[in-house]
C-alpha positions as CSV (number, residue, x, y, z in Angstrom):
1,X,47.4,3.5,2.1
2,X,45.7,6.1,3.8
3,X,42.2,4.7,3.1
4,X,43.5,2.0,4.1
5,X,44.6,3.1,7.9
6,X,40.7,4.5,8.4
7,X,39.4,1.3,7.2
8,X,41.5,-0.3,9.9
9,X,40.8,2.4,12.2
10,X,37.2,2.0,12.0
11,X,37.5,-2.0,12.5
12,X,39.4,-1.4,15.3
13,X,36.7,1.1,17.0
14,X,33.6,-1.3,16.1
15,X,35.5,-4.1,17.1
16,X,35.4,-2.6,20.4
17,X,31.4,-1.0,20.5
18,X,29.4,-3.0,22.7
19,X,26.6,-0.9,21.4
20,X,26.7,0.6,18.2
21,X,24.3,2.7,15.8
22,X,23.8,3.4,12.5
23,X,22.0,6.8,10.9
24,X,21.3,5.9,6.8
25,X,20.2,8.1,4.1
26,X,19.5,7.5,0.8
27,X,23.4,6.8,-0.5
28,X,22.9,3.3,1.2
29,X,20.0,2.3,-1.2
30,X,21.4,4.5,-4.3
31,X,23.6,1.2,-4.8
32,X,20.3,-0.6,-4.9
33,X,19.9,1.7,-7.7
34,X,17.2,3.6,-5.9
35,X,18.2,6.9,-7.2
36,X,17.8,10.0,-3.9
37,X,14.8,12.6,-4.9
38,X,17.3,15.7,-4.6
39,X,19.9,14.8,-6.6
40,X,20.4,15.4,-10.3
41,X,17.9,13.1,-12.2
42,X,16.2,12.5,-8.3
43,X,12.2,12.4,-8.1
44,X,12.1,16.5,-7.7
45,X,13.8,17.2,-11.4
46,X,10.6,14.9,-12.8
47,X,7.7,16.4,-10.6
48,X,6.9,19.5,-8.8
49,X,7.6,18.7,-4.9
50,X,4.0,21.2,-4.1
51,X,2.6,18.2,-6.6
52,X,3.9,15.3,-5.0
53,X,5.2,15.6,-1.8
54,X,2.7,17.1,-0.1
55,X,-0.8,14.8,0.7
56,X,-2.5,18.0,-0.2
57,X,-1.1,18.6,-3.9
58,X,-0.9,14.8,-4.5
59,X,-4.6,14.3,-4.1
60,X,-5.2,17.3,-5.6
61,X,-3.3,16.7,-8.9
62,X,-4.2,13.0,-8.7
63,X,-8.2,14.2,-9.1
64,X,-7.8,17.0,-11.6
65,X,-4.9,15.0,-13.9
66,X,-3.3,11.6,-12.7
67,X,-2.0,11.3,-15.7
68,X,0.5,13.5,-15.3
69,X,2.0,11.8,-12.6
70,X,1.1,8.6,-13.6
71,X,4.6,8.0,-15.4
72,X,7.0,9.6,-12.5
73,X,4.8,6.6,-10.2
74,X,5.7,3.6,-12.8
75,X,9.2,4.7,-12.9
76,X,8.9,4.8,-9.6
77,X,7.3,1.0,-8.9
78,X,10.0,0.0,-11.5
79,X,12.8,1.0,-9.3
80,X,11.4,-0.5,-5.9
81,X,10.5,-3.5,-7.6
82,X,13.7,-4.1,-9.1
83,X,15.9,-2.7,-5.9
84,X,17.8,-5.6,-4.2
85,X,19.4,-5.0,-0.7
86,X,23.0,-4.0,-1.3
87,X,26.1,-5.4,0.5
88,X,25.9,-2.2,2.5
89,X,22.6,-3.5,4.0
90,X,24.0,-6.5,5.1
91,X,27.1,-5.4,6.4
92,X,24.5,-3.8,8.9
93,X,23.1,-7.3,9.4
94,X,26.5,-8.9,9.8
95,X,27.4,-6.0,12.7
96,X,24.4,-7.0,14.5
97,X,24.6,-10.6,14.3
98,X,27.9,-10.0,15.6
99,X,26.4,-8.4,18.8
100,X,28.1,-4.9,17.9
101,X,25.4,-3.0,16.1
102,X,22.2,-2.7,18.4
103,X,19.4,0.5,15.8
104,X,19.9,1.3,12.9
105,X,17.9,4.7,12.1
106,X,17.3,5.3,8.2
107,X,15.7,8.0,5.8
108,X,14.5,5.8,3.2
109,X,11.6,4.4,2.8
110,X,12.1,1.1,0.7
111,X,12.4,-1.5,3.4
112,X,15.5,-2.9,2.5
113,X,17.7,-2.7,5.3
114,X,14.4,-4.9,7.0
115,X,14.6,-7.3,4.1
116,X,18.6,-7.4,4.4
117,X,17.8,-9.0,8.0
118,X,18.1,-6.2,10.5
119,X,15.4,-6.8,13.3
120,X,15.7,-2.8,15.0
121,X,15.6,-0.4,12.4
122,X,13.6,2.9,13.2
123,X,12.4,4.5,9.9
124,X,11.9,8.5,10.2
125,X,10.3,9.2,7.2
126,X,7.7,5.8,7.4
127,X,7.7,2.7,4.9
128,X,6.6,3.1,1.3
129,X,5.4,-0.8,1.7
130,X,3.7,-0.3,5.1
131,X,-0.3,0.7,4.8
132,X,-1.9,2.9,7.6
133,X,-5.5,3.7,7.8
134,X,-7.0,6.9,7.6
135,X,-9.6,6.2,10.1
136,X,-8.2,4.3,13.2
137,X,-4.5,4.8,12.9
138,X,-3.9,1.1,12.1
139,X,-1.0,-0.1,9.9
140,X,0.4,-3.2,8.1
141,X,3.6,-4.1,5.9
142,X,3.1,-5.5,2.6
143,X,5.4,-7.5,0.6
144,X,7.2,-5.0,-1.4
145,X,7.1,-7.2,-4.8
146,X,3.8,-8.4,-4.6
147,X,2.2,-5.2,-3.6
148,X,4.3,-3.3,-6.4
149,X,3.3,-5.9,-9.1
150,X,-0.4,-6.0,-8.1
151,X,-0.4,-1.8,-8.4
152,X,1.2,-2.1,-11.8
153,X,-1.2,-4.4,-13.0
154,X,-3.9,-2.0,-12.4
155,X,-2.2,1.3,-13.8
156,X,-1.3,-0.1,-17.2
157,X,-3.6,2.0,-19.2
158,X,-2.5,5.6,-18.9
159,X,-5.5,7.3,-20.4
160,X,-8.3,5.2,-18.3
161,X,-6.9,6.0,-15.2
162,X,-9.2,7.7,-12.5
163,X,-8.5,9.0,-9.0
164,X,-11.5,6.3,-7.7
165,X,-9.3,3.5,-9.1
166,X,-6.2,5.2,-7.5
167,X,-7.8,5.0,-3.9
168,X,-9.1,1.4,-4.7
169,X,-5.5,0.5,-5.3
170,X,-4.6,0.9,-1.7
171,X,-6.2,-2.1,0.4
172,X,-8.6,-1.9,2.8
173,X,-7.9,-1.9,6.8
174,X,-8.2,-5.1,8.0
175,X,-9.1,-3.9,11.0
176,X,-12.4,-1.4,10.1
177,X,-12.5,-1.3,6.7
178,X,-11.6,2.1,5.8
179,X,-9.0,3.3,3.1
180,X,-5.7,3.5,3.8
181,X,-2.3,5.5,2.5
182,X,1.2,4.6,2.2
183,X,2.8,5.1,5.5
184,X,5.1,7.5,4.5
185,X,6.3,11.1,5.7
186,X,5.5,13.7,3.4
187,X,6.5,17.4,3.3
188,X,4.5,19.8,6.3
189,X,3.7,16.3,7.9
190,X,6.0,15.2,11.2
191,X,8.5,12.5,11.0
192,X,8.3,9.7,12.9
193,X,10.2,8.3,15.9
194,X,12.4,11.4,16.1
195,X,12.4,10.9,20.6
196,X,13.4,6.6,20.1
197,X,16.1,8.0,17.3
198,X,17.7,10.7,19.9
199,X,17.4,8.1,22.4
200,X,19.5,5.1,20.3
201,X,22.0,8.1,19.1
202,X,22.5,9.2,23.4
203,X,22.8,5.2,24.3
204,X,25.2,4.3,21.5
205,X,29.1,4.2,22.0
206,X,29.8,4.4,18.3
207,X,27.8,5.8,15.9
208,X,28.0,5.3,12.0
209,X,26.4,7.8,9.8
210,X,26.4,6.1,6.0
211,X,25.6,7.6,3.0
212,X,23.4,10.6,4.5
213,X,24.4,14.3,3.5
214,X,23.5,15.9,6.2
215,X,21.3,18.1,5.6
216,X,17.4,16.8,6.3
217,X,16.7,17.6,9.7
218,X,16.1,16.6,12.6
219,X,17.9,13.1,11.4
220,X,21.2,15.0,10.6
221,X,21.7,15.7,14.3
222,X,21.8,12.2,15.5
223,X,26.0,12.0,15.0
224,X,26.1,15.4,16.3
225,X,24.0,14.3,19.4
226,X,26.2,10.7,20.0
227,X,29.4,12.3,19.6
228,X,28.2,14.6,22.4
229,X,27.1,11.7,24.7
230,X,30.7,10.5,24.1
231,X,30.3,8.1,21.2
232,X,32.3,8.2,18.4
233,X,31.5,8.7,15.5
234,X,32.1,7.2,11.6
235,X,31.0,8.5,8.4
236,X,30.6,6.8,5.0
237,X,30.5,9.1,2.0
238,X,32.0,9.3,-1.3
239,X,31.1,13.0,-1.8
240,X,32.0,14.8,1.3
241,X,32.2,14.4,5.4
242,X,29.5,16.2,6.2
243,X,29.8,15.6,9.9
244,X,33.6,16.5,10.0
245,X,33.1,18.8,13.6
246,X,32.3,15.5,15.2
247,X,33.6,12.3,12.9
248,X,36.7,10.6,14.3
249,X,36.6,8.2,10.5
250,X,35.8,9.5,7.3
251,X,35.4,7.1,4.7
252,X,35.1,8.6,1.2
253,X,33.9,5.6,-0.3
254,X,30.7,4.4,-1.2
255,X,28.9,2.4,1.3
256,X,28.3,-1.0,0.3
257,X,32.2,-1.0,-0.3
258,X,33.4,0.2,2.4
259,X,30.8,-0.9,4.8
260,X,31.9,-4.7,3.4
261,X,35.7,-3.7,3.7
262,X,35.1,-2.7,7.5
263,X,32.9,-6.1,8.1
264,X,35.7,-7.9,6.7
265,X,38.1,-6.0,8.8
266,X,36.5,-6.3,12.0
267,X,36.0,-9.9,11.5
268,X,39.5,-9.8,11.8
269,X,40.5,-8.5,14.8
């Protein structure tokens, strides 16, 4: 019954928002069955973050022994290419169609909530499906599938894999030629759109933080930045309210259920 009430309560308040945001982290797209890197059986309990998550130890190890990476990155490409947008992701979509919702801001890097239909979403750690080149700053989404499939085709072979055919896997910039990387933020490197993000969080009368633990910074201050510009503030997580100094909703529920509970709702009123 309980549950219930802040369902309500959180209809009732985005019902009323005239300009609401949204800050996501990876429990949005863990029901896309995108499994988060930190969490038990995550990326970092398969490879060693100083191997992989930095651009310094990832070329490094991908020239000295890509095969030991090689089957974290088709587990990987498994995952994206099989990862569906989640009714969480289109609850998002419904909210804006609905003239409520105006940013969403999100963590992960698997384009979904883009493919779910949301036209402003700022990501802050890049876009695994988004190219940029090393040379003149240029970048370019991909289709997700077709990109995926065409990088499996060419990695099927464990033991005749190089780190030349690793760099010819990324396509060339359109725009001078030169080889390009996955537009992502990796660790020691800055994330992206951090002053637009503060920006939508200060402008937004209601902020919804979904399925984000709060504790990769700077994104993990936006709710504490909107509640202080007077917005309030609702948080989706099954595991714990990690924003409970500023929430005026917790809903311990996963997100694509209770984000489609509160659609429904505010639909309603």
């Amino acid at each position: 019954m309980i549950l219930g009430q802040e369902i309500l309560r959180a209809a009732k308040i985005l019902a009323e928002a005239e300009n609401a945001a949204a800050s996501c982290g990876a429990g949005i797209s863990a029901e896309s069955g995108i499994p988060t890197f930190r969490d038990p059986g995550g990326v970092w309990e398969r490879a060693d973050p100083a191997e992989m998550g930095t651009s310094e130890g990832l070329i490094a190890t991908l020239k000295t022994n890509p095969q030991k990476l090689l089957p974290v990155f088709r587990d990987l490409l498994d995952t994206f290419e099989q990862a569906e947008p989640n009714p969480a992701h289109f609850a998002l979509r419904h909210l804006e169609q609905m003239g409520i919702l105006k940013t969403v801001v999100t963590q992960n890097i698997d384009n979904l909530q883009q493919e779910a239909g949301s036209t402003d979403v700022i990501e802050v750690h890049g876009n695994g499906f988004r190219m940029r080149c090393l040379k003149c700053g240029r970048s370019k989404c991909y289709p997700r599938k077709d990109m995926i499939r065409r990088i499996k085709e060419k990695i099927q072979a464990p033991d005749s894999v190089a780190f030349s055919d690793i760099v010819e896997l990324m396509p060339k910039c359109e725009e001078c030629g030169s080889v390009t990387r996955p537009d992502v933020v990796m660790f020691g490197e800055a994330v992206k759109d951090i002053p637009k993000s503060f920006e939508a969080a200060r402008k937004c009368d209601v902020m919804l933080a979904i399925g984000t633990s709060g504790v990769v910074y700077p994104a993990a201050y936006l709710p504490f930045e909107a509640k202080e510009a007077g917005a309030r503030v609702i948080v989706v997580n099954p595991n714990e309210n990690a924003f409970h100094r500023v929430s005026d909703v917790y809903i311990p529920l996963k997100a694509a259920e209770a984000m489609d509970q509160i659609v429904k709702a505010v639909k309603e009123q």
